[in-house]
C-alpha positions as CSV (number, residue, x, y, z in Angstrom):
1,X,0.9,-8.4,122.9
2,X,-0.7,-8.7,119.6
3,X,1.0,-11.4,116.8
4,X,1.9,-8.2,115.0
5,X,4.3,-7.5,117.5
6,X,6.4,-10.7,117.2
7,X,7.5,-13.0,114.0
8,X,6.4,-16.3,114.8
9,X,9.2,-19.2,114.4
10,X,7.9,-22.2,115.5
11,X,5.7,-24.3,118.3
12,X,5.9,-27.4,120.3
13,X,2.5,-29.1,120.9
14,X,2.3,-30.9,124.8
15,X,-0.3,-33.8,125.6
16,X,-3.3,-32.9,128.0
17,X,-4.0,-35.7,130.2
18,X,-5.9,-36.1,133.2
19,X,-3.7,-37.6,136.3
20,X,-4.7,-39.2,139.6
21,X,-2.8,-40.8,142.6
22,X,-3.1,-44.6,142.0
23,X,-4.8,-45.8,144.0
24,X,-3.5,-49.5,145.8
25,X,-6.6,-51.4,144.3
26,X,-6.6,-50.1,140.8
27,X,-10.0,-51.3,138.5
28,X,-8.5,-53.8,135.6
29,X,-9.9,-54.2,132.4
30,X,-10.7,-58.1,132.3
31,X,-9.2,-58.6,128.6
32,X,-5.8,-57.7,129.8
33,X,-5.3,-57.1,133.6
34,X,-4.6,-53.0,132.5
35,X,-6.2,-50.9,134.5
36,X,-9.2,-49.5,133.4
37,X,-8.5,-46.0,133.4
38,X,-11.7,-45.5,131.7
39,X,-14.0,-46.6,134.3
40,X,-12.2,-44.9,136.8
41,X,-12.7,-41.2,135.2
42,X,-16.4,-42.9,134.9
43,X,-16.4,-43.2,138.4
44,X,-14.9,-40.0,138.7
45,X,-17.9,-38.2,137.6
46,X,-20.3,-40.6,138.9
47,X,-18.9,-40.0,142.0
48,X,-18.6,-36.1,141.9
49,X,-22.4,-36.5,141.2
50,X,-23.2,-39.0,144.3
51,X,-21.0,-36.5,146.6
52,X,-22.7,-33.4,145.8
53,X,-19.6,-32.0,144.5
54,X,-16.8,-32.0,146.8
55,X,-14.3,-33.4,144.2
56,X,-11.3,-30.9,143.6
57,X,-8.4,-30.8,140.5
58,X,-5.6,-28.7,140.3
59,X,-4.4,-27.0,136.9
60,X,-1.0,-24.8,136.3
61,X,-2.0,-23.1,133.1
62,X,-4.6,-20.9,131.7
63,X,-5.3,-23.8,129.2
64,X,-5.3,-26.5,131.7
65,X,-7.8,-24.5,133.9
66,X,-9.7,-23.8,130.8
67,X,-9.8,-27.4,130.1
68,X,-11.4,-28.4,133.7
69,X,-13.8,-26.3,133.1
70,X,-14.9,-27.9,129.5
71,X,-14.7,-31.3,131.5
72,X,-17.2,-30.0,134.1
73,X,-19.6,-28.8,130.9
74,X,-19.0,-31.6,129.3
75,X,-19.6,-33.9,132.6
76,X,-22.3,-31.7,133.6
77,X,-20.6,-31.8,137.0
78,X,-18.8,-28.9,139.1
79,X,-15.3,-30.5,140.2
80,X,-13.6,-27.2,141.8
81,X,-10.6,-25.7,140.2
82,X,-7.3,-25.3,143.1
83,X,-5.5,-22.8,140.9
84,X,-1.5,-23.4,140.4
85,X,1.1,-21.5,139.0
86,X,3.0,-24.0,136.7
87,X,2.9,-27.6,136.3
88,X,5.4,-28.2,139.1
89,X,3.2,-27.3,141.5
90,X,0.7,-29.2,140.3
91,X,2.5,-32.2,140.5
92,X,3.2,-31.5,144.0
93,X,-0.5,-31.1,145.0
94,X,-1.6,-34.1,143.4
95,X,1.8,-36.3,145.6
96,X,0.9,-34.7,148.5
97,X,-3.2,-35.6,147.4
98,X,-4.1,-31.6,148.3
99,X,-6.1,-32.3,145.3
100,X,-8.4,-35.4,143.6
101,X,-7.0,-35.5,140.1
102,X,-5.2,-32.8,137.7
103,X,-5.3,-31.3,134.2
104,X,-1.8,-31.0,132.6
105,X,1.0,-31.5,130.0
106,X,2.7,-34.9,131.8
107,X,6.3,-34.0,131.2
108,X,6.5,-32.6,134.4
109,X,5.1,-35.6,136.2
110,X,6.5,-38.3,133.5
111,X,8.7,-39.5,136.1
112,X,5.9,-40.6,138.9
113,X,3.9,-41.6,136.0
114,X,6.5,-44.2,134.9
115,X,7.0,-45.4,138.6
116,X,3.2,-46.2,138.7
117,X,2.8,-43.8,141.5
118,X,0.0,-41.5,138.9
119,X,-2.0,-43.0,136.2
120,X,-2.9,-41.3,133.2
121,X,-7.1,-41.5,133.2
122,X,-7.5,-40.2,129.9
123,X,-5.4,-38.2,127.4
124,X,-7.5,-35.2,125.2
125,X,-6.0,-36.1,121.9
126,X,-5.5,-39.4,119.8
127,X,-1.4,-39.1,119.4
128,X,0.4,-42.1,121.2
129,X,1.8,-41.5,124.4
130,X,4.3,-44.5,125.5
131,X,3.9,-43.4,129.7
132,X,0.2,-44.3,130.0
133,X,-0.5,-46.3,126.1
134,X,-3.5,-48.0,127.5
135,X,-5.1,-44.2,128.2
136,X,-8.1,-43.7,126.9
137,X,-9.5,-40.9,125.1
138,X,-11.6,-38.5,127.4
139,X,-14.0,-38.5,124.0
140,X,-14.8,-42.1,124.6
141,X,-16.4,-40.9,127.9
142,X,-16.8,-37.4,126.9
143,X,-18.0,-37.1,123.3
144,X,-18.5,-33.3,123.3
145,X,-15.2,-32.5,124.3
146,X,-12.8,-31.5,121.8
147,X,-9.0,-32.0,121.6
148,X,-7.0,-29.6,123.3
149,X,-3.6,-29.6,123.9
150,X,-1.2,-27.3,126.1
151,X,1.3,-25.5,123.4
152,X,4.5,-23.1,123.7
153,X,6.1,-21.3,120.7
154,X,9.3,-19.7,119.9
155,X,8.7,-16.8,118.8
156,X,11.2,-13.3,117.9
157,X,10.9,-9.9,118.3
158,X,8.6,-7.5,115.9
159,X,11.2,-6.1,113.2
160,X,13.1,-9.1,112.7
161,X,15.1,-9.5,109.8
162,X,13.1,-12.0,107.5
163,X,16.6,-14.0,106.9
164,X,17.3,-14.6,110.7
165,X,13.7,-15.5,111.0
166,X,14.3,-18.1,108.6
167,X,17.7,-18.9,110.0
168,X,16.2,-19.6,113.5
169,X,13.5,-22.3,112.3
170,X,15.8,-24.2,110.1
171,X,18.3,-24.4,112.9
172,X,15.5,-25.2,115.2
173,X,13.7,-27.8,112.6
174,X,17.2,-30.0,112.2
175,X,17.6,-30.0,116.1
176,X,14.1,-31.4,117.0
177,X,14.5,-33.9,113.8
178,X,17.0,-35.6,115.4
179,X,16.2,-39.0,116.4
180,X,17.8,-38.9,120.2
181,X,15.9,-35.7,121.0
182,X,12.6,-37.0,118.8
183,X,12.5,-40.0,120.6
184,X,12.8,-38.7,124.1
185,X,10.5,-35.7,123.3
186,X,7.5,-38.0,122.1
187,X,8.2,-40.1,125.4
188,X,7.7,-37.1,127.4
189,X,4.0,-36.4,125.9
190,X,6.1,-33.7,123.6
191,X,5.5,-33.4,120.3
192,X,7.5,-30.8,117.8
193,X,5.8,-29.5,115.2
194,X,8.5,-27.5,113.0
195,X,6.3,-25.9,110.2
196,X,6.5,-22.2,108.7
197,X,5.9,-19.3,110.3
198,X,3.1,-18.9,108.5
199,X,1.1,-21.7,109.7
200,X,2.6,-20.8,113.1
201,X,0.6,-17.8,113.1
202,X,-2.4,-19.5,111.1
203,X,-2.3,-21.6,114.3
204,X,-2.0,-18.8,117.1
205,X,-4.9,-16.9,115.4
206,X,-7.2,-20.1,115.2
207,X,-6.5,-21.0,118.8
208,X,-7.2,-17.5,120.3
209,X,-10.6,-17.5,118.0
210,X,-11.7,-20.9,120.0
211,X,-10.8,-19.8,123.2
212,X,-11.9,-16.1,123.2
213,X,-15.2,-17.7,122.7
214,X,-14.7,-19.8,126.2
215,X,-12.5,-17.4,128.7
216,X,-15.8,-15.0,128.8
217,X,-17.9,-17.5,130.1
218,X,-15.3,-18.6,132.7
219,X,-15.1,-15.4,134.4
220,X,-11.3,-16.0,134.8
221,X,-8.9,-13.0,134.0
222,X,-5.4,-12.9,132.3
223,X,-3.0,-10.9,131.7
């Protein structure tokens, strides 16, 4: 499906974060008794590295498997990708600990990450996110990663009338604008960007330039 095929209405953007089990010892920074999610996803790669790479994570989209991927480059480890299909199930293999740690949106786990059940061990891009706000960035660890976040769009058949086009992101523009569903959306590690269809696209056409330069190199295949 090509973006001439579709008009393009709007898109949410959806935090990346990497998520572990807590563990019942957790590292805390000194300063202020948080845990140090940092030095864990140090010792994440440090211990990858000391275990000849029997570490494991678990990703539900092709951008989250994408992204483990990048992490290994980036790590220069080789953390082994369990393949899910959606974040649910991803959620589920890291409770029942079928895998080490996971790439993923959080809204699907916001709930055990609240309990204190996961911990956030670093988020890929700078935006707040109230579930985990002591997260690091994985570019403190990870410099030559870039941000990357998990995204979904709205988008309408090819041949749409330009008016209803309009119609649909206006409606959709006032509905995310309101403060209730703002405020729970941004707690969730959702953020709604409600620009033009116009930037929509400009956005869909950057994002499949960056990563048609990486899915070759993965060998992974898509429909």
């Amino acid at each position: 499906m090509s973006l001439h095929d579709n008009q393009i209405t709007r898109h949410e953007n959806i935090a990346c974060v990497i998520v572990a089990p807590r563990q019942s010892s957790p590292r805390r920074d000194r300063q202020n008794g948080h845990p140090d999610c940092r030095g864990v996803l140090i010792q994440i790669v440090t211990l990858h590295k000391e275990h000849g790479g029997k570490l494991n994570f678990g990703a539900g989209t092709i951008t989250t498997k994408l992204t483990g991927l990048l992490f290994n480059k980036a790590a220069s480890v080789q953390t082994v990708l369990v393949p899910y299909n959606g974040s649910a199930e991803v959620t589920q293999g890291l409770l029942t600990k079928s895998v080490d740690f996971t790439f993923d949106g959080p809204s699907a786990a916001a709930s055990l990450i609240q309990s204190g059940q996961f911990r956030v061990l670093a988020k890929f891009d700078d935006r707040p996110f109230p579930p985990a706000p002591n997260a690091p960035l994985i570019q403190s660890v990870l410099p030559t990663l870039d941000p990357i976040t998990v995204w979904l769009g709205l988008v309408a058949p090819k041949g749409t009338p330009p008016a209803i086009v309009a119609k649909l992101q206006q409606e959709v523009a006032r509905t995310l604008a309101d403060p209730g569903i703002k405020a729970k959306a941004d707690a969730a590690g959702l953020y709604p960007a409600t620009g033009t269809p116009a930037e929509f696209t400009a956005f869909i056409k950057t994002e499949a330039d960056r990563w048609s330069k990486i899915v070759p190199d993965s060998g992974m295949k898509y429909d």
